[in-house]
N, C-alpha and C positions, 0 to 999 in steps of 0.2 A: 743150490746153485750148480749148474750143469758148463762145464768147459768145454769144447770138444778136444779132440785127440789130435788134429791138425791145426789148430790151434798152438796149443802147449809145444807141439816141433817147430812152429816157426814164431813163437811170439816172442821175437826180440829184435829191435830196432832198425828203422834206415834214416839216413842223411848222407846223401849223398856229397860228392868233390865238393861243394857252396861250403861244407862247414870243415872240412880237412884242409887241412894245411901239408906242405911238402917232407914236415916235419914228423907227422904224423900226430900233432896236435889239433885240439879245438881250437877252432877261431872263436872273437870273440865275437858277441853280438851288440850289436850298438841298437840303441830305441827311444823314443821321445815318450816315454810313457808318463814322464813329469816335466814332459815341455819343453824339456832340455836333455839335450846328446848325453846319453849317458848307454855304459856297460850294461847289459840284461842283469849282470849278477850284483851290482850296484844297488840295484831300485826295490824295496821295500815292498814291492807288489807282488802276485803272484803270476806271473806274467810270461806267454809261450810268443814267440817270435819267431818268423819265417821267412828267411831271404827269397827274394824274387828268383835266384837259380834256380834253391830248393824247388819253390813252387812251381816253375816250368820242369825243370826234370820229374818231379813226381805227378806233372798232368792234372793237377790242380787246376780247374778249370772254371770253376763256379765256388764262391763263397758256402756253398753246401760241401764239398769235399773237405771243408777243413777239419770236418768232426772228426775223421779217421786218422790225425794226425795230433790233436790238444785235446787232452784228457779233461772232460768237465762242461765240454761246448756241446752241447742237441742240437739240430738243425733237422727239422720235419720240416716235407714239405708237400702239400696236397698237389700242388701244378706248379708253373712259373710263376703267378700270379701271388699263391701265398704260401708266403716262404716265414716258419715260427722259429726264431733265435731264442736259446734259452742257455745258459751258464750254470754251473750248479743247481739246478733244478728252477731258476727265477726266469721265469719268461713270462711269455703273452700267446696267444691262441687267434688273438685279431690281428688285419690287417688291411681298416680301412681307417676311412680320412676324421673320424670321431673318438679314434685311440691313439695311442703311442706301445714302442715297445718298452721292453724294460734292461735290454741289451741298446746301447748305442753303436751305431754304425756310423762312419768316416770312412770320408772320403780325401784325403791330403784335408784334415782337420776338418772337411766342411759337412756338419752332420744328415744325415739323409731321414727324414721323416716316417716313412712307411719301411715295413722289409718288402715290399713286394719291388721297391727301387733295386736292393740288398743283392738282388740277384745277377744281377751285371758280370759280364765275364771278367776275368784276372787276367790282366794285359800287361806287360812291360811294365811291371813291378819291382820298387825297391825292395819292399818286405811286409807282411801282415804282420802287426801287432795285434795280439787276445788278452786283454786283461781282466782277472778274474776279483768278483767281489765289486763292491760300490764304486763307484769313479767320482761319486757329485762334486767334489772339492775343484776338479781342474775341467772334467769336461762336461760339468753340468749335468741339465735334466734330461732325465728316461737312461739313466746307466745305474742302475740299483743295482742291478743283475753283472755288469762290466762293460767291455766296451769294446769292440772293433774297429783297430786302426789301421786302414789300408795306405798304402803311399806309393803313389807313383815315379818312376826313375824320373829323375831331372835332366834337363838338358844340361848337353856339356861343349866344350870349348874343343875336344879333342872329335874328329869324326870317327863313330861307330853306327855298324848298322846289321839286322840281321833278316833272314825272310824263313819261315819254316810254313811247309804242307804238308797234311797226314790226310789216310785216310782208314777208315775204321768199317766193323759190322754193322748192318741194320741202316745202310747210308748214311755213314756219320761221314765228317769233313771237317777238317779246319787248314784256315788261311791266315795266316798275321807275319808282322811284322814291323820294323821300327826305325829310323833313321835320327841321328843327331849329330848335330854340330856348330862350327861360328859363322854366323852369317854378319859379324863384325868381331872388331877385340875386345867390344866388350859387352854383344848380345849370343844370343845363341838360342835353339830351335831344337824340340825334339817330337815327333809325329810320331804315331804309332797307331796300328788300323790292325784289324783281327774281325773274322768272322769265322764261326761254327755251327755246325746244324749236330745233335744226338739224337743219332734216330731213336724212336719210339719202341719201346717194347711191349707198351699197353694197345690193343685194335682193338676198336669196333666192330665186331664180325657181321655188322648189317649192313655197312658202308666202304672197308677193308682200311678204313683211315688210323692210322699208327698215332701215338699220341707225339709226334718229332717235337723239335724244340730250337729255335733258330736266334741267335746273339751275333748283333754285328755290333762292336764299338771303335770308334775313331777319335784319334785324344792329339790338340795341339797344342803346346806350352811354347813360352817363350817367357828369356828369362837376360834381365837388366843387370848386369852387373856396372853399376853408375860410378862406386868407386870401393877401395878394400873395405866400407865400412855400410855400405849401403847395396840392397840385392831387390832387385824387384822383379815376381815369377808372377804371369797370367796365363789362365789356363784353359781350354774349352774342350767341353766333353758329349759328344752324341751315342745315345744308344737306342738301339733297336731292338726289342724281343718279341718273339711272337711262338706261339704251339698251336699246331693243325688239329686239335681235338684233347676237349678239355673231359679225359676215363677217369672216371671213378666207378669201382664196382660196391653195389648192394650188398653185402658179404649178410648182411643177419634177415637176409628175406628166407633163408631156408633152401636145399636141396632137392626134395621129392616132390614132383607134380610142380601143377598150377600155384602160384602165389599171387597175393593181394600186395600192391604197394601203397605207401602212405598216402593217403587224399586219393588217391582213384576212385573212381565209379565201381560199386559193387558188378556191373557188369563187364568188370573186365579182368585179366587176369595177365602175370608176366612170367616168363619164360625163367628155371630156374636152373642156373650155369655154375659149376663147380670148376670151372676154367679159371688159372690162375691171375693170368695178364691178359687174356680174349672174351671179351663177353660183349653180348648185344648192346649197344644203346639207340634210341632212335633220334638224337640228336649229337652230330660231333662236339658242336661248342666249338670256343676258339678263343685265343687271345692273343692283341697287339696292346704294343707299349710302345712309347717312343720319349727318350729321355735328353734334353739337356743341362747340363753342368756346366756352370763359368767360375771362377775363383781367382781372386788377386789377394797376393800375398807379399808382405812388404819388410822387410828385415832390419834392422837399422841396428849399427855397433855402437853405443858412446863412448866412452872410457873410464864408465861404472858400471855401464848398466846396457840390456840389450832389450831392444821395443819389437816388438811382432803383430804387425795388424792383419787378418786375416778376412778378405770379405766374400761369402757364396750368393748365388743364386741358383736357383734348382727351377726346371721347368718341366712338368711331365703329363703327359696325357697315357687314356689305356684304357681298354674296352674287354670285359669279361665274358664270355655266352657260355653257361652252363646247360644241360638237361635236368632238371630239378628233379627225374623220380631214377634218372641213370639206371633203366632197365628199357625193353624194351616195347612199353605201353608208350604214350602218349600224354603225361600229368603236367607237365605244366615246361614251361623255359624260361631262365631269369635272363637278363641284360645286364651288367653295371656299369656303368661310363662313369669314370672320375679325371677329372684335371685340378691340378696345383699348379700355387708360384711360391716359394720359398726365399725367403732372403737371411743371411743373419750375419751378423758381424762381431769380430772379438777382435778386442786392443789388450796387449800386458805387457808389461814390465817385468824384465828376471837381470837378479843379481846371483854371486854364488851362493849366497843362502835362502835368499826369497824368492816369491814371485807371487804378482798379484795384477790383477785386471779386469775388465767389463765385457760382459755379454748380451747382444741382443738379438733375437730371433722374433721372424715371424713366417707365419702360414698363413694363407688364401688357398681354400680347396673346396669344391664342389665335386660332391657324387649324382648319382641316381640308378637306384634300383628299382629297376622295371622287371614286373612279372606278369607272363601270361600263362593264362589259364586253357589248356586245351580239349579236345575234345573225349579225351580219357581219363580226365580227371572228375572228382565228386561237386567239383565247383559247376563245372560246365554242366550238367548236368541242372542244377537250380537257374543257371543265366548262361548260356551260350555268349564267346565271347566275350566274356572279364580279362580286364588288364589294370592291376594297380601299379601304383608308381610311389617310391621315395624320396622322392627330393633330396638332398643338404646341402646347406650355405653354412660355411664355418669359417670364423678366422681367429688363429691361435696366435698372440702374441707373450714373449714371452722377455724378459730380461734379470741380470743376474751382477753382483757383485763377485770376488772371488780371490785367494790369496794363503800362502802358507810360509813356512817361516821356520828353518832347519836350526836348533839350539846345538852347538856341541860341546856336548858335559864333560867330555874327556877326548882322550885322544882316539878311545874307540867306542864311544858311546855316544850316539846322537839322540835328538830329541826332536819330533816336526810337529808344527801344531796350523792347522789348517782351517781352512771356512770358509763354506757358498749361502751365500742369501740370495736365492730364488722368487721370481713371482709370476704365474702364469693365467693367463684370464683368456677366457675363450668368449666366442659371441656367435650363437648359432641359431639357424630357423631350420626344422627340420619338418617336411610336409607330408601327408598321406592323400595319394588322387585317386579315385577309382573311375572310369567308366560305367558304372554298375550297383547306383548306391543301394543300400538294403542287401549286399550280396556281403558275406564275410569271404576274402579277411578282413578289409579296408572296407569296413559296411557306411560309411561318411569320410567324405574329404575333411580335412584339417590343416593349420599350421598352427605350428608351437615354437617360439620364440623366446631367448632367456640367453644371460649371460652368468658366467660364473669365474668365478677367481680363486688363485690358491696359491701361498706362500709356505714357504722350506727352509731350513738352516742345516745345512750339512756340514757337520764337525770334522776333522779327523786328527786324529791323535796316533803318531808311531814313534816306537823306538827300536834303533836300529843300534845292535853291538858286531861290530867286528873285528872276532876272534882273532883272526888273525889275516895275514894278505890272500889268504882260500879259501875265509869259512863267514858267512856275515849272518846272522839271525836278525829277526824283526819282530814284532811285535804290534797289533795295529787296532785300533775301535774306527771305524768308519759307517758314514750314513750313507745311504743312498733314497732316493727319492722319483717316484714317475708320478707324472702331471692324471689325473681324473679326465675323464671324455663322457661321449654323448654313447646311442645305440647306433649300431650300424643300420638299421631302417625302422620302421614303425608302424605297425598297421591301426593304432590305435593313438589319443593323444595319452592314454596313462602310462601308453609303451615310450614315447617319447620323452615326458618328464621326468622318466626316471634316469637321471644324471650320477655317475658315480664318482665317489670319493680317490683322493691321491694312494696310488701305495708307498707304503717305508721300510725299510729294509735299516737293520742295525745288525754289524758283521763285528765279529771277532776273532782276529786270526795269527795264528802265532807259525813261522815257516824259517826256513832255514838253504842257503844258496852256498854249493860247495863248489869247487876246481881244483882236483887231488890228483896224486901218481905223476906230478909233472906236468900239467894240464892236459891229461889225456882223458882222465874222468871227472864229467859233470853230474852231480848228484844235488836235487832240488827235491823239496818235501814240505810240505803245510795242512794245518790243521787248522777248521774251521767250524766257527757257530753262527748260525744266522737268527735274528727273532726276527719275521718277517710278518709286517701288518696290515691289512687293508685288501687284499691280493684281490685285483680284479680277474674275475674268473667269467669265462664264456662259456654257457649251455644254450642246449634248444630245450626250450620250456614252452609251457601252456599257459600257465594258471593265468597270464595278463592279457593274454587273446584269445578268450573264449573257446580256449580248444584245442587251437590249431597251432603246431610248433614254428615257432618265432629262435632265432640268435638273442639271446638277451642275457648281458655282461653285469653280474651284481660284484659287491666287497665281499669276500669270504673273512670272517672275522679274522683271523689270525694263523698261524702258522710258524713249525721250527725246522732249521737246517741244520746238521751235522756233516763234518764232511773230510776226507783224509785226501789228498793226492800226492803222489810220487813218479818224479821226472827223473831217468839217466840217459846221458848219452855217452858213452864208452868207445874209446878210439884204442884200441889194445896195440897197433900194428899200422904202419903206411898202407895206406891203402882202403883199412876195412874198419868202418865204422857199424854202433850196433846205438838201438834206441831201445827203450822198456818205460811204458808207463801205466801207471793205476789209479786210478779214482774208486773211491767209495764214498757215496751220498746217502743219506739215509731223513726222508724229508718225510713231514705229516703236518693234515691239517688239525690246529687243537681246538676248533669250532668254527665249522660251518655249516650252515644250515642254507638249502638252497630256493631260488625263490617259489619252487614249488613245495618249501616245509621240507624235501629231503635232510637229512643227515648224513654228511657225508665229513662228522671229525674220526678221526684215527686216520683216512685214509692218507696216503703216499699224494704227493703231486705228480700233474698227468709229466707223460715222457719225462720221467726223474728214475734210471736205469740204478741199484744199485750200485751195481760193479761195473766199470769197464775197464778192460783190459787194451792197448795199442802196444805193438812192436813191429822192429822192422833190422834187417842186417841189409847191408850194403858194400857191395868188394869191388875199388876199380884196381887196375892192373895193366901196365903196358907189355903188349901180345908182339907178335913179328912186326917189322918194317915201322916200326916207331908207334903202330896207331894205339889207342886206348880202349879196355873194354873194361864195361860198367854193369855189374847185374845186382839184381835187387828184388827186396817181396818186402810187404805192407801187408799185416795183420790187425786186425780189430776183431773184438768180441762184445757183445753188447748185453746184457742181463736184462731178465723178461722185466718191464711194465706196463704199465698203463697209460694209455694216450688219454684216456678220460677223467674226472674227478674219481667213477669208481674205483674200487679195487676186485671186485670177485665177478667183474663182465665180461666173460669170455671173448665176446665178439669186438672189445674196443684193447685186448691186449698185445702189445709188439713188443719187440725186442727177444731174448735168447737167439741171436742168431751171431754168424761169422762171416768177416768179410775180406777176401784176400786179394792183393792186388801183385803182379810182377812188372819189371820192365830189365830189358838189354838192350843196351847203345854202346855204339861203336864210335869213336872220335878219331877224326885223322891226325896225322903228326903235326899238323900246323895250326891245330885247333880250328880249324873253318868247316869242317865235318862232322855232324852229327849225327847218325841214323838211329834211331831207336825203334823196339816193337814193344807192346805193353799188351797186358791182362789184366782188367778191370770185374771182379768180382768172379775170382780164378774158379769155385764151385757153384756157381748159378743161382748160389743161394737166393731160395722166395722168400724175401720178406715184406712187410707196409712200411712205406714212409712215412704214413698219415694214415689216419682214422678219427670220423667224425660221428658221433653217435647224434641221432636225430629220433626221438621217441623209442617207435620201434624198429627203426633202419640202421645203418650204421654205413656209413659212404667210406673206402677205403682208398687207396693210392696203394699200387704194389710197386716196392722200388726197382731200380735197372735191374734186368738181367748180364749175365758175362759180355762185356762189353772188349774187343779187341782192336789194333789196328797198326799202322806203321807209319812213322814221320820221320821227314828229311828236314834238317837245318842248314843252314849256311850263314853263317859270320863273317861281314868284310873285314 
């Protein structure tokens, strides 16, 4: 294990003014993680939480930045487009409309189906919730892994409103801002609108096209307050994403001379570039997305009991343009177009000890991957002019029983005893079209049609002692549970039938949540076992398409997690706050065999980092003439692994790198002044976000370069 040197001098915490008090104490953290207002250090979970300051002062800007900040969270990501969530090593590697992940994403409770939705900017936020470990008991299917709870500020009765512009290197931008207040005594109204562009640090040096990346979101809520006992909040949400060229470089075609790429025509040859972020492609690619969100949420007080109905809709469309050999021959170009409609609705009931309620969910989504075959490719060559096509028609529905039940044995010993009964049936026709029959890949048109279904019971079982009013330990067995899907395309029907099984996840975890020295120091720590079954696992394999490498998602039989994390935040002094946290994972598969006969048990799970190390220090202080200044630096260190099921592939391994970020702001005396300048990845460190091995290529993503710039605030 290799550290670096600048690392070790700055690897100790930030939190800025959001979590300090006047006092020079911790504030405390409030979070819904059991549904109900409760203390972060209360709740029996393993659980990191982020006030909406925090995350505008630290320029937290995309659900990807959070990994540099909660020890245990991965977020690879190849483009806008897909974006892989994984918590203690339990993730997913797909991100179309025939899977789920295995981290759940929320939105103000309404869960989001795909991560490629996941990507949406952090706008005028109350606080992200990260919960680590199983969730199935309260928030259901596809959280084996945990769960992301993002929450939007509410509107309020009081008028507040702010506007901030920045602008940065490489053309970046951003614009947002938010207004709230009564538009009676007993409604009120809060808007918030934000747009950003990060310019690109990947080019196409055939084109000079930057891979930029462009997020506008616009959010209006509006919120009933009917009487003290009754609150009704509706809520609508538009997003727009789009990137000017979808770079990924060929990283395993080789250095010297002429190279062959995969499926090209023996007469041709590609260009071979040791450039880290610039390399030829002879297609930009591109992607648009355009997302809406609606949600009504309805509160109701009895004088036992408190009811919460919560109901989404989701509507999204998004258009994918890859170069499929991304060097600078001519082999081929995919398309994928996909649209959904999403609805699902939860009713429950909470008392002080209980809570229990129903869930139901459904999907409607349609894809299609379209691929053409060019004139430098192996194909064109047997048939000029091939284009196959994927079809899918899918619709997921899903509903859920749900309920747990706090015993307390003593005056500091409690007892929860929990349970989800799940059931998910999908219904899908998935087609292969070709222009071109007798031509492989898609050498016959087909459709194949099938329904399947699959039920869960998620237990959980905790016991919570607290020691005393500073020190609470817990103790927990929980299940987790993600639903089985179809392939993401098919160029065969045997590729299509093959339907894969549910994964299950069984955690065992024993942690500990302290507040000592006066409540200056927070000291959180957990140890964990994971048996995890079923793991659907995504390679590009042959052995089912005659050859030719296909995306295709089998069950890896089984697998085990270990795992240690440790959280402090230390407030020694007014003013200066300090963070330190550590994770160590140690995960392997104990048989799998893959669908082309590999063996790939002993190995480690892809992007599952041994070690990672976060810190950060943070100092504000008031300077002359009353105003406030605030400096600060963000540390991360990541340990080498593998993005792949292998372990000894040189060309699919990331991680060992360091990542440092700074920022100085200046506040004026009246708090309506903010300036700040920031440093985003302060040593330019090269490293992949992503790596996707494909027979004998390996497609990579190299993540930002030093990213800088400066923003003005203003606070009415």
């Amino acid at each position: 294990m290799k550290l670096s040197t600048n690392f070790i001098a700055l690897a100790i915490a930030v939190s800025v003014s959001p979590n300090l008090l006047a006092q020079g104490q911790l504030e405390e953290v409030i979070v819904t993680a059991q549904k109900r207002v409760q203390s972060a250090q209360d709740v029996p979970i393993a659980i990191t939480a982020l006030s909406g300051d925090f995350i505008e002062n630290k320029n937290i800007l995309a659900v990807k930045d959070l990994q540099n900040f909660i020890p245990g969270l991965r977020i690879d990501q190849l483009d806008s487009a897909k974006t892989f969530i994984r918590i203690r090593g339990v993730g997913s590697s797909k991100f179309d409309v025939g899977s789920s992940g295995s981290v759940g994403v929320f939105i103000d409770e309404i869960y989001l189906p795909r991560f490629s939705g996941a990507d949406i900017g952090l706008i005028d936020l109350e606080r992200v919730e990260v919960l680590k470990g199983p969730q199935g008991t309260l928030f259901g299917r596809n959280t084996a892994a945990g769960a992301i709870s993002v929450w939007s500020r509410r509107p309020t009765q009081e008028t507040e409103a702010y506007l901030e512009a920045g602008v940065g290197n490489e053309d970046s931008y951003l614009v947002r801002g938010a207004w709230s207040g009564a538009v009676s005594d007993k409604t009120s109204m809060r808007f918030s609108l934000g747009q950003q562009q990060d310019g690109g640090f990947q080019k196409n040096t055939l084109t000079g096209t930057p891979d930029d990346r462009d997020n506008a979101t616009a959010r209006l809520q509006v919120q009933y307050d009917a009487s003290d006992t009754l609150t009704i909040l509706a809520s609508l949400q538009y997003s727009e994403r789009e990137q000017d060229a979808m770079l990924q470089k060929n990283i395993a075609l080789g250095t010297g001379g002429p190279i062959l790429p995969l499926l090209a025509s023996p007469l041709v040859s590609a260009t071979a570039n040791d450039d880290f972020r610039e390399y030829p492609v002879t297609h930009d690619g591109g992607f648009e997305s355009d997302s809406l969100y609606s949600s009504l949420r309805i509160e109701k007080e009895f004088e036992t009991f408190q009811l919460v109905a919560t109901t989404g809709y989701l509507d999204g469309d998004s258009t994918i343009i890859n170069d499929f050999d991304s060097n600078d021959v001519n082999v081929g170009l995919s398309t994928f177009e996909e649209n959904s409609d999403t609805f699902s609705q939860e009713i429950r009931l909470a008392v002080e000890n209980w809570l229990g309620g129903v869930y139901y969910y459904m999907d409607d989504a349609y894809s299609d991957y379209k691929f053409s075959w060019l004139e430098d490719s192996f194909i064109d060559l047997l048939h000029p002019g091939v284009e196959d096509n994927g079809p899918i028609d899918i619709e997921t529905t899903a509903w859920a029983v749900f309920g747990e039940y706090t015993f307390d044995l003593t005056e500091k010993l409690s007892f929860t005893l929990g349970g989800r009964y799940s059931v998910d049936k999908i219904d899908f026709t998935l087609q292969g079209i070709t222009n071109a029959p007798g031509i492989p890949p898609t050498v016959a048109d087909f459709t194949y049609s099938e329904d399947k279904d699959w039920d869960s019971f998620d237990p959980k079982i905790a016991f919570t002692y607290q020691l005393n009013d500073d020190i609470l330990t817990y103790l927990t067995y929980t299940e987790g549970y993600k639903a089985g899907g179809i392939q993401f395309t098919a160029s065969t029907e045997a590729v299509a039938r093959e339907v894969f099984d549910p994964e299950e996840l069984s955690a065992y975890e024993f942690g500990i949540k302290s507040e000592l020295l006066e409540n200056t120091l927070r000291l959180n720590a957990s140890v964990f076992y994971y048996d995890y079954q079923d793991l659907q696992v995504q390679r590009v394999d042959t052995s089912l398409s005659g050859g030719l490498p296909i995306a295709f998602t089998s069950n890896a039989a089984e697998s085990e997690i270990t795992g240690f994390e440790f959280d402090m935040n230390w407030v020694p002094l007014e003013g200066l706050d300090i963070r330190f946290a550590y994770a160590y994972l140690d995960t392997e598969y104990n048989d799998f065999i893959g669908p082309g006969g590999e063996d790939f048990s002993g190995n480690p799970l892809p992007s599952s980092p041994e070690n990672t190390v976060i810190g950060s220090v943070d100092y504000t202080a008031t300077v002359g003439g009353g105003w406030m200044v605030s400096v600060g630096t963000d540390w991360t260190w990541i340990d080498e692994f593998n993005f792949d099921v292998t372990d000894d592939d040189e060309h699919t391994k990331g991680g060992d790198y360091t990542l440092g970020a700074a920022r100085l702001a200046f506040i004026s005396p009246d708090d309506h002044w903010t300036i700040a300048a920031f440093v985003n990845n302060l040593t330019d460190e090269e490293y992949y976000s992503q790596k996707t091995r494909r027979n004998s290529e390996v497609l990579a993503a190299a993540g930002d370069g030093r990213r800088y710039g400066l923003r003005v605030r203003y606070d009415f």
